[in-house]
C-alpha positions as CSV (number, residue, x, y, z in Angstrom):
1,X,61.2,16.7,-30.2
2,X,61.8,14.4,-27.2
3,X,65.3,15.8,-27.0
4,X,64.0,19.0,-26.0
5,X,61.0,18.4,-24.1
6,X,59.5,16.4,-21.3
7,X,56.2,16.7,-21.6
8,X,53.6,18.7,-23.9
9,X,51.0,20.0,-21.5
10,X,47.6,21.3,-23.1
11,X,45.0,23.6,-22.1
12,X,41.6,22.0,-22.8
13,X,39.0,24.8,-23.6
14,X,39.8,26.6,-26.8
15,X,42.9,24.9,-27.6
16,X,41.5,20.9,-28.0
17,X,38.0,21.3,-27.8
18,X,36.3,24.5,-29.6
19,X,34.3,25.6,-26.8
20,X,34.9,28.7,-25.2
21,X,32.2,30.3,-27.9
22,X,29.4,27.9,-26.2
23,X,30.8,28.3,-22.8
24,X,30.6,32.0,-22.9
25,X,27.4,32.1,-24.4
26,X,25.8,29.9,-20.8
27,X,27.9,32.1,-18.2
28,X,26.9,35.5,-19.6
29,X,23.5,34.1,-19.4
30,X,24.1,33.3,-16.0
31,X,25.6,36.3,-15.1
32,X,22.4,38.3,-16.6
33,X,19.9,36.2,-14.7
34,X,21.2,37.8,-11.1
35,X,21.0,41.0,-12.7
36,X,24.4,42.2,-13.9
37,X,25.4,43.1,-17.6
38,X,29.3,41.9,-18.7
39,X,30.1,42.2,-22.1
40,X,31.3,39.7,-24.3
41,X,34.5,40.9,-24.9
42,X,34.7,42.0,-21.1
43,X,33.9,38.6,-20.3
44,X,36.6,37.2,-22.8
45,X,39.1,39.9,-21.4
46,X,38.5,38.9,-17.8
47,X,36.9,35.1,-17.7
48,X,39.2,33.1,-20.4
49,X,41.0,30.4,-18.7
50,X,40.0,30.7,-15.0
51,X,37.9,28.7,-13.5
52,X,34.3,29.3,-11.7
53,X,35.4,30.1,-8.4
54,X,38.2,32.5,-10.1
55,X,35.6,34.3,-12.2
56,X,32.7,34.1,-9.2
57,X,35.2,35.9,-7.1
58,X,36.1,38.3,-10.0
59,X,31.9,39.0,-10.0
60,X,32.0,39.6,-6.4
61,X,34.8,42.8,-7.2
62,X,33.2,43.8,-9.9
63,X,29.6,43.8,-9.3
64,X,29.3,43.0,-6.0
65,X,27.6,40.1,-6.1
66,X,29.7,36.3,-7.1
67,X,27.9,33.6,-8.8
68,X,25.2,31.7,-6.9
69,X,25.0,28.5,-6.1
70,X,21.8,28.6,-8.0
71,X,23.5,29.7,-10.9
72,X,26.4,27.3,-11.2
73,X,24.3,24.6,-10.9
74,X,22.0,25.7,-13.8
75,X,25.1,26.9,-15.9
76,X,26.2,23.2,-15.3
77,X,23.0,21.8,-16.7
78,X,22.9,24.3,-19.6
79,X,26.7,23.8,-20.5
80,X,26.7,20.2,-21.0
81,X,23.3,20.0,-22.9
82,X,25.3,22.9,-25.6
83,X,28.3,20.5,-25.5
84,X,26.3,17.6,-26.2
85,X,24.8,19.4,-28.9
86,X,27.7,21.4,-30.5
87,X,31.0,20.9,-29.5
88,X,33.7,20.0,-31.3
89,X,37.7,19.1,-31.6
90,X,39.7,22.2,-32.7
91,X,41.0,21.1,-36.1
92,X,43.8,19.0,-36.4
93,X,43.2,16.9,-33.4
94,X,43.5,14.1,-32.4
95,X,46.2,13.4,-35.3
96,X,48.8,15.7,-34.2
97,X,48.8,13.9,-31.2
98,X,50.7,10.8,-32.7
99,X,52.7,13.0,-34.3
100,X,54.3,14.8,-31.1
101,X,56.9,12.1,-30.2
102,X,56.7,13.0,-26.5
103,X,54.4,12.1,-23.4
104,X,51.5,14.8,-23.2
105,X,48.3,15.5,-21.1
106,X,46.1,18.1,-20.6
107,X,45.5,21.0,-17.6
108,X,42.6,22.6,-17.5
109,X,40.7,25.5,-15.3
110,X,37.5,23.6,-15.7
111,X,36.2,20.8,-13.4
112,X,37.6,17.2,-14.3
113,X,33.8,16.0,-14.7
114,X,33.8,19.1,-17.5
115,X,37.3,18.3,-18.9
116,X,36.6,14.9,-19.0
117,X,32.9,15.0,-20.7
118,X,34.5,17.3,-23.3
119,X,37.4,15.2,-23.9
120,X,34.7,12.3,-24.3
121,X,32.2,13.9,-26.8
122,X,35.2,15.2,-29.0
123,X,37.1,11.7,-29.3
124,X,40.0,12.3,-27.4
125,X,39.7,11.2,-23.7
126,X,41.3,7.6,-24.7
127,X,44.4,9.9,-26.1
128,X,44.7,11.4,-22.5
129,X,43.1,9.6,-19.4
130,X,44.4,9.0,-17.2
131,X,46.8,12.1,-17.1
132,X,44.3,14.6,-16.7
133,X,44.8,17.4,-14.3
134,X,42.0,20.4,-13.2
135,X,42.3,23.2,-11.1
136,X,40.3,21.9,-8.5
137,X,43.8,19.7,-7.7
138,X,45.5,22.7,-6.7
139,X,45.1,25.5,-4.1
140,X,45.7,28.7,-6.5
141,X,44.2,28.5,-10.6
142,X,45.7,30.0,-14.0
143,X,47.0,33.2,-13.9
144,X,48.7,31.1,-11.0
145,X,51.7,28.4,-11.7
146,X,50.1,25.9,-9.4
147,X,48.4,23.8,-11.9
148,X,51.4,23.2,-14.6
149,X,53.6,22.6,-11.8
150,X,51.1,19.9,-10.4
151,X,50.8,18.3,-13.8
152,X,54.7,18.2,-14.4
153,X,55.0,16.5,-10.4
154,X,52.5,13.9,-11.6
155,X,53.8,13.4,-15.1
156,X,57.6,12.8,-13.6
157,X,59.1,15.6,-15.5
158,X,61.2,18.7,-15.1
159,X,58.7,22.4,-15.5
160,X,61.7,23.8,-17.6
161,X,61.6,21.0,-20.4
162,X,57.9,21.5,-20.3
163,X,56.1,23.4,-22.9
164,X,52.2,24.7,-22.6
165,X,50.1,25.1,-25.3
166,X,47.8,27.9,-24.4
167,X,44.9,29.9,-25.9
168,X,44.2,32.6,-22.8
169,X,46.3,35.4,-21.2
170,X,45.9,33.4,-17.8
171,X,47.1,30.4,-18.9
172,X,50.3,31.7,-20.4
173,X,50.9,33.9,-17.1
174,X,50.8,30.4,-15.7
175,X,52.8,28.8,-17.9
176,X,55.4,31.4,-17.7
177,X,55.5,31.1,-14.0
178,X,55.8,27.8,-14.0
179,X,59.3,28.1,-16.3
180,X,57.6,26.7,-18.9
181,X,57.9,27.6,-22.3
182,X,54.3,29.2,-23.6
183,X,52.8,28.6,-26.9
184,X,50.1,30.4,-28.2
185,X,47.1,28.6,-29.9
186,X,45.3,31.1,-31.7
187,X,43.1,29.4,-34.1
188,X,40.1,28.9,-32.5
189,X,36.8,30.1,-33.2
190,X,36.7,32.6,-29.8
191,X,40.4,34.6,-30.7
192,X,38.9,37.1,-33.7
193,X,35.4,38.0,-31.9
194,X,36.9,38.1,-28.3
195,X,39.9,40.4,-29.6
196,X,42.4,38.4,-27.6
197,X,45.2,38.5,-29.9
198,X,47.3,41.3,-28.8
199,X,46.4,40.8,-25.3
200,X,48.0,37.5,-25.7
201,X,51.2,39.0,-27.9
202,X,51.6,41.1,-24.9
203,X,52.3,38.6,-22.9
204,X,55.6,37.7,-25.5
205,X,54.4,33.7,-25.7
206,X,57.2,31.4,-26.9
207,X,55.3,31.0,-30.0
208,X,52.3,31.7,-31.3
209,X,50.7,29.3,-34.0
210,X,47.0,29.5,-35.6
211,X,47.2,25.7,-37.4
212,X,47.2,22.5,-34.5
213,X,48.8,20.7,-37.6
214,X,52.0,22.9,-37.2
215,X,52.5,22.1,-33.5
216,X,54.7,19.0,-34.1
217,X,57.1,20.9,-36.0
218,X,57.2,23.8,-33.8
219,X,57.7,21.7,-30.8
220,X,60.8,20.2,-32.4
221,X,62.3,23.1,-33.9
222,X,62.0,25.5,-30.0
């Protein structure tokens, strides 16, 4: 694999933690308390790998009224008291992470206080700190290329011998603007209730897996 590939970049939410089922359950909470009703699989549809400011702004089209500050903070609160609670690693990790044979890290919509107390409770911040990058680095989020791109910069290596390992339409948009190669993770808990999959195999992702424990091998063989 380190032949054909620079750097493995991962997605954080739904891809090596299993939280976007906990994470969906705060915001549409939060997002009801103001007074607005979002379905779940609207807010899968629209929400999935952007970050708050993305899906506040995204409110303030739709509904006419963006997240307040009020809000975030008690979506913040909430969150990482569910997190504490019940999140978990997506199977497979952290082992497959020896097994990749090339420098990785992880980029990540969320805040790097959220990415890195999820990386933390699940086992895995050792594996990646300090090459953790969040949104909040870059001017433009996922369905932009900004973040990958920043990531690659900071890791030294070239975006076309990059490949992303993705779970949400945005961030394979981004990857694929980048020059990245995209791989779709579709094994966690969110994919069947949220009804992402063919959004995501109309996007045409490099590959698309369901089992972390296949990645090594996929990597190498692409």
């Amino acid at each position: 694999m380190s032949a054909a590939f620079d750097l493995v970049i991962f997605d954080c939410d739904g891809v090596l933690v299993d939280s976007e089922p906990l994470a969906m359950r705060v915001l549409l909470a939060a997002i009801a308390a103001q007074g607005a009703t979002v379905t779940l699989e609207t807010a899968y549809s629209n929400y999935l790998g952007r970050s708050l400011a993305s899906i506040s702004a995204s409110l303030l089209n739709s509904h006419g009224a963006p997240l307040g500050a009020a809000a975030l903070e008690a979506m913040r609160g909430d969150l990482y008291a569910l997190y504490r609670r019940e999140l978990r690693a997506n199977r497979g990790l952290p082992e497959v992470l020896s097994a990749l044979g090339a420098p990785f890290c992880v980029a990540s919509s969320s805040t790097l206080e959220r990415i890195r107390l999820s990386l933390d409770l699940t086992g895995l911040l050792p594996r990646f700190e300090p090459n953790i990058f969040s949104a909040s680095m870059v001017e433009n989020g996922k369905p932009a290329p900004d973040l990958f791109l920043h990531a690659a910069e900071k890791m030294g290596a070239d975006p076309k011998r990059c490949v992303v390992i993705e779970d949400s339409p945005a961030g394979i948009a981004a990857a694929k603007s980048a020059g990245m190669k995209a791989f779709a993770y579709l094994g966690g808990s969110h994919i069947a209730p949220s009804g992402l999959r063919p959004k995501v195999e109309a996007l045409n992702p490099d590959v698309m897996f369901s089992d972390m424990h296949a990645l090594p091998d996929l990597v190498g063989s692409v």
